[in-house]
C-alpha positions, 0 to 999 in steps of 0.5 A, a space after each residue: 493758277 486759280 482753281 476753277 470749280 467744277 459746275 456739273 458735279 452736285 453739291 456735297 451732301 447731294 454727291 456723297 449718296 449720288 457717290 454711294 449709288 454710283 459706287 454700288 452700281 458700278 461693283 454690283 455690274 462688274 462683280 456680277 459680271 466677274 462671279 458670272 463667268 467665274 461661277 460658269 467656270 467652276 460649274 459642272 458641264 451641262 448645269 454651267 448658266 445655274 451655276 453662273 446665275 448664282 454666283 451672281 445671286 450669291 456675290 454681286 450685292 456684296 461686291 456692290 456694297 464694299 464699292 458702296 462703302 469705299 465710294 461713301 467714304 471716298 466721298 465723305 473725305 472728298 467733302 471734308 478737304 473740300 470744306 477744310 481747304 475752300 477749293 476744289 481742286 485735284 489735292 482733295 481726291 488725292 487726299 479723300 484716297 489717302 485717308 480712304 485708303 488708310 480708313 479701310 485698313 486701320 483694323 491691319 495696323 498702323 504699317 498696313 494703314 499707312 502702306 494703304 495712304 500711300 499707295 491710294 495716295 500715289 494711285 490718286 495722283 496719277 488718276 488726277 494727273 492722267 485727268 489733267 494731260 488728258 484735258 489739256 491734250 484734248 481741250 482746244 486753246 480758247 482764243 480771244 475774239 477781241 484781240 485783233 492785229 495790233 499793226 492795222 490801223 483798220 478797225 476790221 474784226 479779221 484785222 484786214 485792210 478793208 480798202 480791196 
């Protein structure tokens, strides 16, 4: 099975600061979202909306920016197996998970290291093979329109008779 390249994703240099934008954006919303009502629920009665609104102030860009860090290196690594292996396919995420995951822990020790690959690892394959089912769950079987019926001997294109 021959890997297909994916056409709307930018090339690599563009789509690791596309990654680290995306990244940031995506834990500052759900970091926001999570300290707001987290600071609303650890807020005296009557003073709940201030309390909220600075957790948010206080928490969401430094949710954003370890989202930030993860989304470059994810990215970084993606590239990297993408430049090694000259294919773009689902291995290369699982790798850049691996070694994203292993990177982020290298200062816990190797055993904490290593559990992190693992289970970044696992986590990825499941994303990229969940991606996969989904895709041929949902993607209609292309047929080929030039392949008529091989027992007529009418050059009809729904390979009838044309003689009614």
């Amino acid at each position: 099975m021959g890997s297909v390249p994916e056409i709307s994703r930018e090339p690599c240099p563009d789509r690791i600061i596309d990654d680290i934008g995306a990244s940031f954006g995506i834990g500052a919303v759900g970091g926001g979202a999570f300290h707001l009502l987290r600071g609303m629920y650890n807020s005296p009665k009557g003073e709940r909306l201030i309390g909220g609104c600075e957790a948010v102030r206080m928490s969401a860009p430094r949710v954003g920016g370890s989202f930030a860090v993860w989304g470059a290196l994810f990215s970084t690594f993606d590239c990297t197996a993408v430049y090694l292996r000259q294919k773009e396919d689902p291995w290369n995420a699982i790798i850049a998970g691996a070694a994203t995951g292993g990177f982020l822990q290298m200062r816990r020790g190797l055993a904490a290291a290593s559990r992190s690959a693992l289970f970044a690892a696992a986590l990825l394959a499941l994303i990229e093979g969940a991606g996969i089912m989904f895709n041929k769950v949902l993607t209609p079987p292309m047929e080929d329109p030039l392949q008529m019926n091989p027992h007529s001997s009418s050059s009809s294109w729904f390979g009838g008779n044309e003689e009614l």
